[in-house]
C-alpha distance (Angstrom), angle and dihedral (degrees) to the residues before:
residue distance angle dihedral
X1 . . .
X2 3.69 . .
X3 4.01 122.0 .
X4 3.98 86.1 -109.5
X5 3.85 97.5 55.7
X6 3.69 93.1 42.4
X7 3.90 97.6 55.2
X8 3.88 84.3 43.4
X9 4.28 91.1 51.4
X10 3.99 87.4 54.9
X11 3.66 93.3 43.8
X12 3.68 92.3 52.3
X13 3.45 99.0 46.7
X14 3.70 94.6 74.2
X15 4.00 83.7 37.8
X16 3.83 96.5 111.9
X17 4.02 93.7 45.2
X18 3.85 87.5 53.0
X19 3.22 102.1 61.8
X20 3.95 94.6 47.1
X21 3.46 81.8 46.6
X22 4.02 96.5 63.6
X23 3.58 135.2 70.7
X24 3.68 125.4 -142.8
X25 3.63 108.6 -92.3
X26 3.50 127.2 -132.2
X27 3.88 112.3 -66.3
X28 3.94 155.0 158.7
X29 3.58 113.0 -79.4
X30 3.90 121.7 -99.4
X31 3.69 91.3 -88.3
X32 3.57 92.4 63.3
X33 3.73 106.5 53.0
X34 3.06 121.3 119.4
X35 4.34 118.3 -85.1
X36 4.50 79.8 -145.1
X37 3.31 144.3 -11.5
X38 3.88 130.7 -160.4
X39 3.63 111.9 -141.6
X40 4.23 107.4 -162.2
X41 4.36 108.8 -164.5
X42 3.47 104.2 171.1
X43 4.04 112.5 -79.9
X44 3.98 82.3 -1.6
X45 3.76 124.7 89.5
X46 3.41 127.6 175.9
X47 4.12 141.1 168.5
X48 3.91 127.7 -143.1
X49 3.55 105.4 -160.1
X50 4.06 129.0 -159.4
X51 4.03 96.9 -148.8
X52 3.55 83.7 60.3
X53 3.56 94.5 56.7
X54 3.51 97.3 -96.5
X55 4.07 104.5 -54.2
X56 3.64 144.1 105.3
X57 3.57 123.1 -44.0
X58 3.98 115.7 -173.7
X59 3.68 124.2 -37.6
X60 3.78 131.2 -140.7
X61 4.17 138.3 -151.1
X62 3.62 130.0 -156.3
X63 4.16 82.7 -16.3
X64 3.59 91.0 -62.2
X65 4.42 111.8 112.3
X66 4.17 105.9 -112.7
X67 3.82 82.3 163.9
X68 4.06 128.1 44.8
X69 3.65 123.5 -131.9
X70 3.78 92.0 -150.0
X71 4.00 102.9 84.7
X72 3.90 141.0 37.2
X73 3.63 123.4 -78.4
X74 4.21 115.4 -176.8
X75 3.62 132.8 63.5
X76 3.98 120.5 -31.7
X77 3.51 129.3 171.5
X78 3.87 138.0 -159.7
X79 3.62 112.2 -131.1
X80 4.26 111.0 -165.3
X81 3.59 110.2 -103.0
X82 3.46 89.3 -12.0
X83 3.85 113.0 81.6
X84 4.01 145.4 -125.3
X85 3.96 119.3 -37.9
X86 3.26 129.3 178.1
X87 4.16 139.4 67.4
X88 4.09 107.7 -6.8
X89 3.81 83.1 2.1
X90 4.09 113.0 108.3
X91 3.72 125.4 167.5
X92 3.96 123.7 -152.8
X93 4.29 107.1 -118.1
X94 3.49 102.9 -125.1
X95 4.22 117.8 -111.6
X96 4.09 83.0 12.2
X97 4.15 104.0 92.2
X98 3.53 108.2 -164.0
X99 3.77 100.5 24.8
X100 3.67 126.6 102.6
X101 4.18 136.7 -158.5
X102 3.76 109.7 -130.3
X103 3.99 140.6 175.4
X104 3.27 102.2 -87.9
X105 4.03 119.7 -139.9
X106 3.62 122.7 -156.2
X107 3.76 105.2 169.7
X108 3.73 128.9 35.3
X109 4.07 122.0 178.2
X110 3.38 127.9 170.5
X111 4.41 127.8 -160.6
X112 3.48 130.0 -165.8
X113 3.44 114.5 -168.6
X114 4.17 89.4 -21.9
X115 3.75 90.0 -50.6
X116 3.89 122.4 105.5
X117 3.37 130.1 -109.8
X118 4.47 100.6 -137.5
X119 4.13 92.9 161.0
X120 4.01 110.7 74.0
X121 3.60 122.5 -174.3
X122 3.81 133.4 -173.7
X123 3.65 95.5 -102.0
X124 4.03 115.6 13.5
X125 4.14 140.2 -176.7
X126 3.01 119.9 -152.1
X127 3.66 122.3 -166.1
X128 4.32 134.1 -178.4
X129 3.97 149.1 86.3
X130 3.55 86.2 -61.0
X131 3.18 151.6 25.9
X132 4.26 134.9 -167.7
X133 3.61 142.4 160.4
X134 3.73 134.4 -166.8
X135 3.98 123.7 -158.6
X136 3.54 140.3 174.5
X137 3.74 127.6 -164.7
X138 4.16 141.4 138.7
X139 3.51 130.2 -126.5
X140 3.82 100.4 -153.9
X141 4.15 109.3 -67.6
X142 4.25 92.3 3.3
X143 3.62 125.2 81.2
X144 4.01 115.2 -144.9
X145 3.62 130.6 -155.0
X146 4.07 118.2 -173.2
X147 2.91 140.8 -173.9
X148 3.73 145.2 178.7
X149 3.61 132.6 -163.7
X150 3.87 124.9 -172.4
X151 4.25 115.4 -171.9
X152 3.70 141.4 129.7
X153 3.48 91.2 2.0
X154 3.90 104.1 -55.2
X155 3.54 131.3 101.7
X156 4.18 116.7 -140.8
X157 3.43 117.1 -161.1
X158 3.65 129.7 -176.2
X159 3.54 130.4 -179.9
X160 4.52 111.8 -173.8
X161 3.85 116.2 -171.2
X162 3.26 135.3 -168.2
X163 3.62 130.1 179.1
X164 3.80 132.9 -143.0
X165 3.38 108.8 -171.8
X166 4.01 131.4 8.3
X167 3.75 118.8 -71.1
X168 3.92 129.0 -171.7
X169 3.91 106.7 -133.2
X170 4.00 132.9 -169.4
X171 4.07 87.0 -169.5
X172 3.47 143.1 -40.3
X173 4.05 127.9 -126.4
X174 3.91 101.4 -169.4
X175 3.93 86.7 169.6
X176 3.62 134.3 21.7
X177 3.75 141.4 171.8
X178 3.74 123.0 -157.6
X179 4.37 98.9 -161.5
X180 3.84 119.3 -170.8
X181 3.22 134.1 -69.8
X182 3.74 87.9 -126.0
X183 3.44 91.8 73.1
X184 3.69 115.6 96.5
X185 3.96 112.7 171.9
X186 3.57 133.0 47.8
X187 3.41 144.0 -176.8
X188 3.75 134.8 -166.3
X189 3.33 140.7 -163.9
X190 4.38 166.1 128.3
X191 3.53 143.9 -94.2
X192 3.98 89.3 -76.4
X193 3.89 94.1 57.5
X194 3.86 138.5 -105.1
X195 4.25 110.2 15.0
X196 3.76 96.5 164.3
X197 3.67 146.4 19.6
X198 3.80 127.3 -163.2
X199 4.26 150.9 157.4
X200 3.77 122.4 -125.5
X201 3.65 112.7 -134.6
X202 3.63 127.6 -95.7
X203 3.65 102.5 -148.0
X204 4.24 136.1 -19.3
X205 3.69 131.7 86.1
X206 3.88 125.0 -37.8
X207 3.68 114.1 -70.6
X208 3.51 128.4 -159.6
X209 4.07 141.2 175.6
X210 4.18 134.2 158.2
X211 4.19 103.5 -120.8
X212 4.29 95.0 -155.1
X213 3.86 130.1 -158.4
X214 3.84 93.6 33.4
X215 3.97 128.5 113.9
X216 4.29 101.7 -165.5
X217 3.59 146.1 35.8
X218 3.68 137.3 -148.0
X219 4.05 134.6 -170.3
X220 3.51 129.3 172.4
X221 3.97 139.4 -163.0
X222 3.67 112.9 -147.7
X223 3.53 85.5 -177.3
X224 3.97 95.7 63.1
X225 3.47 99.4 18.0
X226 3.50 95.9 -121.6
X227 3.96 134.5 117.3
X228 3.72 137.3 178.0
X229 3.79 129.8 -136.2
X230 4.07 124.2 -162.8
X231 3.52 125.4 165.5
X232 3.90 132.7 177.6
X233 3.48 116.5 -112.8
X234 3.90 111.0 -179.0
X235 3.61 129.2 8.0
X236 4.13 121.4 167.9
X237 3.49 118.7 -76.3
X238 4.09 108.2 -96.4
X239 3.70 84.4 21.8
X240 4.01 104.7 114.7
X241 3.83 107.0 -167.6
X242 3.42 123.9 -169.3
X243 3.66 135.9 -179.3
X244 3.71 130.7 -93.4
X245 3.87 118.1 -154.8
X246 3.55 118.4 -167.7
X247 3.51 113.2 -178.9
X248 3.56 115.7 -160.2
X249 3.88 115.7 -179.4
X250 3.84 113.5 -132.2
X251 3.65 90.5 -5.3
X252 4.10 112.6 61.8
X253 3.89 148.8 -39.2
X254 3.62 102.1 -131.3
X255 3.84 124.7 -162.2
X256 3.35 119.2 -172.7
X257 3.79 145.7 171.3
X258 3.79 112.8 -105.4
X259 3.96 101.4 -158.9
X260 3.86 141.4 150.9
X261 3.97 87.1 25.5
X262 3.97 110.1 -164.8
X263 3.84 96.5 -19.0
X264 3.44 138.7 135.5
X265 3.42 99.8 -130.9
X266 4.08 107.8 -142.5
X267 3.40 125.9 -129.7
X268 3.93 110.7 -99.7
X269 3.81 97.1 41.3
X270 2.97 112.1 135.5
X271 4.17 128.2 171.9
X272 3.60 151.8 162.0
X273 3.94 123.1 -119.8
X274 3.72 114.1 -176.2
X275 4.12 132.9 173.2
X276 3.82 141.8 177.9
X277 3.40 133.2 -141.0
X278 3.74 132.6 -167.2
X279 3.80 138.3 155.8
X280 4.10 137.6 -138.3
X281 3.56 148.1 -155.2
X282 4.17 117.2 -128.4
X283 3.40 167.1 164.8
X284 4.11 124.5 -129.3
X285 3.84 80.5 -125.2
X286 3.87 94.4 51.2
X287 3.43 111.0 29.6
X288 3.25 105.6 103.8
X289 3.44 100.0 47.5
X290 4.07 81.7 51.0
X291 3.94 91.3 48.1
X292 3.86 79.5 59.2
X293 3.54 105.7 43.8
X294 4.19 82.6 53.3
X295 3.37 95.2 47.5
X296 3.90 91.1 59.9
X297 4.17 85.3 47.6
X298 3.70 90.7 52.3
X299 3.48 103.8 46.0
X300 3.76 92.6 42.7
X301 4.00 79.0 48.7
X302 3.96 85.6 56.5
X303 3.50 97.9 43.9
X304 3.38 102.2 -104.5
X305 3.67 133.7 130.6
């Protein structure tokens, strides 16, 4: 492991307890933030966009999109007979046409490299050797806490809930990727290697299937050369996430996490859901073997094993 990834490892191993750790610093009210800011890492851009609620919005490599702009990234949940909240998703109040039920964000804090960000403007750049941003919100009874971190390469995500009062899920998606279209093989897999192999298709409806009992994902675009990696690397004990694919032709690969699957989630839990994200230069004869060879990078990255 290179001198870069290691100081990044120890840094992120007290990650979590840092951001508990921190109080929101002083900062324009809500009406000022920002409607998006574009976040420039070396090879990695990203967007964080306020329609959205205030999270990521597409993310580029090298110049070339690994990530689409068009679709929600973030945490989401699926209340039972209810619907989708979270991010991009609304839902209509009942007997109140016209009005909407949204995340709602209470803190917003920006960091480039470890140094707030206490001017906001409608539409920002911000450039450095890293980049990180710290949110809280609720989505109705559970409490969020995000948080985004952009170095060396690899995007950290972690999404903490905890939950005040008892709430009737169909699933949860604490994290979620939606990779190009131009991406048209996949792999996935655990900590013992390759489990499955697959092709994205190239046109037809929306498809979509949970792949269980794997930890990482891998796509690649023979047509760029380019391929993403992003693997889970801590998820509540008891908590068995899966993955949700949705492949949309033309429009997005989406990879999601597939948690808290028809429960009642109790009041009091309260859990940790963390991923990694990291991109690659290849071959159609070596990608895989590449997708690999990053994975090990990003996870170390992450502070994982």
């Amino acid at each position: 492991m290179n001198h870069n990834l290691s100081a990044l490892a120890l840094c992120l191993l007290c990650f979590a307890s840092v951001i508990r750790a921190e109080s929101p610093a002083t900062q324009p009210s809500q009406k000022d933030w920002p409607r998006q800011v574009v976040v420039t890492v070396g090879d990695v851009r990203t967007r964080i966009d306020g329609p959205k609620m205030w999270t990521l919005s597409g993310i580029d490599f090298q110049n070339e999109m690994m990530a689409t702009q068009d679709s929600a990234y973030g945490t989401v949940v699926t209340i039972r007979n209810v619907g989708h909240l979270g991010t991009a998703h609304f839902l209509d109040v009942p007997g109140k046409p016209g009005e909407v039920e949204k995340e709602n964000v209470k803190t917003l804090q920006f960091f480039v490299d470890d140094k707030p960000v206490t001017k906001f403007t409608p539409q920002m750049n911000l450039t450095g050797g890293s980049f990180r941003m710290l949110r809280t919100s609720s989505i109705r009874s559970i409490d969020l806490e995000s948080s985004v971190l952009l170095r060396d390469g690899v995007l950290l995500e972690t999404a903490h809930l905890r939950n005040t009062a008892p709430i009737d899920l169909q699933k949860a998606h604490p994290l979620m990727y939606a990779f190009t279209p131009a991406a048209t093989v996949y792999v996935t897999g655990d900590d013992t290697g390759i489990q499955q192999r697959g092709t994205f298709k190239t046109e037809g409806a929306t498809a979509a299937k949970v792949i269980r009992r794997i930890t990482w994902v891998a796509l690649f675009s023979p047509t760029t050369g380019k391929g993403s990696v992003c693997c889970l690397l801590q998820s509540p004990p008891g908590d068995e996430c899966s993955f949700l694919l949705v492949d949309a032709p033309g429009v997005y690969r989406k990879f999601a996490l597939y948690c808290l699957e028809d429960k009642i989630v109790p009041k009091g839990f309260d859990g940790d859901y963390r991923c990694a994200v990291g991109f690659f230069t290849a071959t159609e004869k070596d990608w895989e073997q590449r997708a690999v060879e990053r994975l090990r990078e990003v996870k170390a990255a992450g502070g994982g094993q």
